[in-house]
Every structure is written in C-alpha cells, then in structure tokens.
N, C-alpha and C positions, 0 to 999 in steps of 0.2 A: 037365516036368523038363528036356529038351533046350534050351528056348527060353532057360530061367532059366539054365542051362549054359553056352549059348552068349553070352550078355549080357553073364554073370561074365566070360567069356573076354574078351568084347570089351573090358568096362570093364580088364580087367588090361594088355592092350594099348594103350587109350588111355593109363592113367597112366603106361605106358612111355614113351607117346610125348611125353607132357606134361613128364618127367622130361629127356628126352634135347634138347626143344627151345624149353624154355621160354623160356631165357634168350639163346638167339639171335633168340628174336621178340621180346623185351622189350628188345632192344639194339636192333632192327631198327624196332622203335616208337618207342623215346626218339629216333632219327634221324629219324622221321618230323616227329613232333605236338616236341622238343624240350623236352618236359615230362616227370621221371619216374615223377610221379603220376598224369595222365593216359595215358600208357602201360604203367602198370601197370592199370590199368582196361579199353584196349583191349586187353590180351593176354588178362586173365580174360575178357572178353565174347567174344573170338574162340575161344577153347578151348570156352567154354561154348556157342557157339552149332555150334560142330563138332560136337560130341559125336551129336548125333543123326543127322548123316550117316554117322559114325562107326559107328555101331551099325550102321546100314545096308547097309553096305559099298562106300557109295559115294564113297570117296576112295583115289582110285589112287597120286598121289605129297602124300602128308602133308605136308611141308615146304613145297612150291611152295601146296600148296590154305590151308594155313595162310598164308601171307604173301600169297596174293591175298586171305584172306576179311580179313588185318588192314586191307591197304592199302582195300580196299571198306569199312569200318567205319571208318576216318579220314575216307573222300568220305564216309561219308552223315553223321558228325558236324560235318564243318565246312560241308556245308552250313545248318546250323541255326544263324542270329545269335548266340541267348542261348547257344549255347555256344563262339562264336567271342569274344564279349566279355567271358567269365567267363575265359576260359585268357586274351586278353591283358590281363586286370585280374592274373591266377594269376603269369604272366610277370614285369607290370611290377614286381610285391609282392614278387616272391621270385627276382627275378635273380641276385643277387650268393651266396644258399646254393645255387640251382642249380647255378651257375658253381663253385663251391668245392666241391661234390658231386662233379661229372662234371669235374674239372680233370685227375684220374688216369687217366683213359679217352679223352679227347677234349680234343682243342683247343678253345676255348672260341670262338675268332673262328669257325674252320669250320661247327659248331653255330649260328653267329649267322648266318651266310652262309647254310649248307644252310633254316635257315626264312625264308629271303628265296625260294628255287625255286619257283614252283608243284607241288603235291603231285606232278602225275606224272612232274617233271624228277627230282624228290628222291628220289622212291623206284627209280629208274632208277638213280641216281648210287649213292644208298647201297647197292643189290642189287649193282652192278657192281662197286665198289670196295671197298666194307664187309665184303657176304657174301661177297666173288671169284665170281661165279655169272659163266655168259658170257651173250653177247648172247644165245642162244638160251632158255639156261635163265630170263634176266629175260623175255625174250616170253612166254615160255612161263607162266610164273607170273603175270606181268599182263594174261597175254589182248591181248596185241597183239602186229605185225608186227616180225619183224628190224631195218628199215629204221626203223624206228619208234624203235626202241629205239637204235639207229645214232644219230640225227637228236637224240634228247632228251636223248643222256649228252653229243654234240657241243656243243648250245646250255647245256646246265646245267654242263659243264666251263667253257665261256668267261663263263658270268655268275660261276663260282667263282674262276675267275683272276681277273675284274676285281673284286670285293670283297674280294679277300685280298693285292693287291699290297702294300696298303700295310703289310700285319702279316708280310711276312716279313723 
C-alpha cells in the first residue's frame, strides 16, 4: 500500500511538473532542432524518458536535468543520417508554414541563423539569452565549464552578428 502511495504521489508531482515546464522545454527545443513538430516529439520523449528517474528520486534540479536530458536527445538524434535527411527534406517542404507559424514568437532570419550554430553553440546562446539563465546556471545544465560556456556564447554571438547584418 505505501509503495502504490507513494508512486501516486510521485506521478502527481511529475504532472505538476510537466504542467509548469512543458512549454519552456518546447520553446527551448523548437530553438534547438528549428522544427515544431520534431520538438514537439523531443519534449514528449524527454518527459517520458525522465519519468522513471523521476519515480526514483533522483533528480535534484528538474529544470536544468530536463534541458540537459533535451539537449542529449537532439546529439543522439542528429547523430543518425536518416533522421538528419528526413528533417532537412521536413525543412525544405514546409518552410514558408513554418516561417508564418513562428513569425509571432521569433524572427524568422534569427531561427535561420541559430540552425547554422553547431548544436552546442546553439543551445549555449539560446539557454543564455532565451531562457536568461547565467553562465553558471547553462554549465551547470550542460555539464560543462564556466569558461566553456564563456568561449561558445562568445564565438556563437560573432557567427550571429555576421549572418544577421544584412537583415537588420
């Protein structure tokens, strides 16, 4: 009775928590992948795959462990060809409803800029300036050095100044 008690409890607490951040991981994704059907796919896969550590209790800061398990769930999908070919087939097919989807949320050149970054420039930019998180809190959430994260928002600012000069 206690185990099944405590479960319910946990499961009532995740959907809390699923309630409270779902849709800043779903923002934090479409930033990433630039797709909002493919980021809607990596946020249920990330929720889904937490859950069980969840139960466990081993996650300390929910938020940060949720946007490192997202950003890890983009590497291990773009490493795989056929699904790096399917999203830029996905891209080239349905630009222009994407663009007119997300025109009220985002600038549409930035979005084209931010998927020119390599993944870990991008998620650095978008943590820091997106979510306002600081340098500590993006290392902290990627698993990597201050300096680190210094160095990637530095070089992923200057590749974003030089693709967007001409659009402003």
């Amino acid at each position: 009775m206690k185990d099944e008690a405590e479960s319910d409890s946990a499961d009532e607490s995740y959907r809390s928590l699923f309630a409270q951040h779902h849709r800043s991981l779903f923002r934090f994704a479409v930033l990433l992948v630039g797709d909002r059907h493919v980021a809607d796919e990596l946020t249920a896969e990330v929720f889904a795959r937490v859950l069980p550590k969840w139960r466990a209790g081993g996650v300390n800061d929910p938020l940060a462990y949720l946007r490192r398990a997202l950003v890890n769930e983009v590497r291990s999908r773009h490493r795989r060809r056929t699904y790096e070919q399917r999203a830029l087939d996905r891209v080239r097919a349905s630009t222009a409803t994407k663009d007119e989807q997300m025109s009220d949320e985002m600038d549409v050149a930035l979005l084209s800029a931010l998927r020119l970054l390599p993944m870990r420039q991008r998620a650095v930019v978008v943590l820091r300036f997106h979510d306002d998180l600081s340098e500590a809190e993006v290392a902290r959430t990627l698993g990597m050095a201050v300096g680190n994260v210094k160095s990637q928002t530095s070089r992923g600012l200057a590749v974003l100044r030089e693709l967007l000069e001409g659009h402003t």
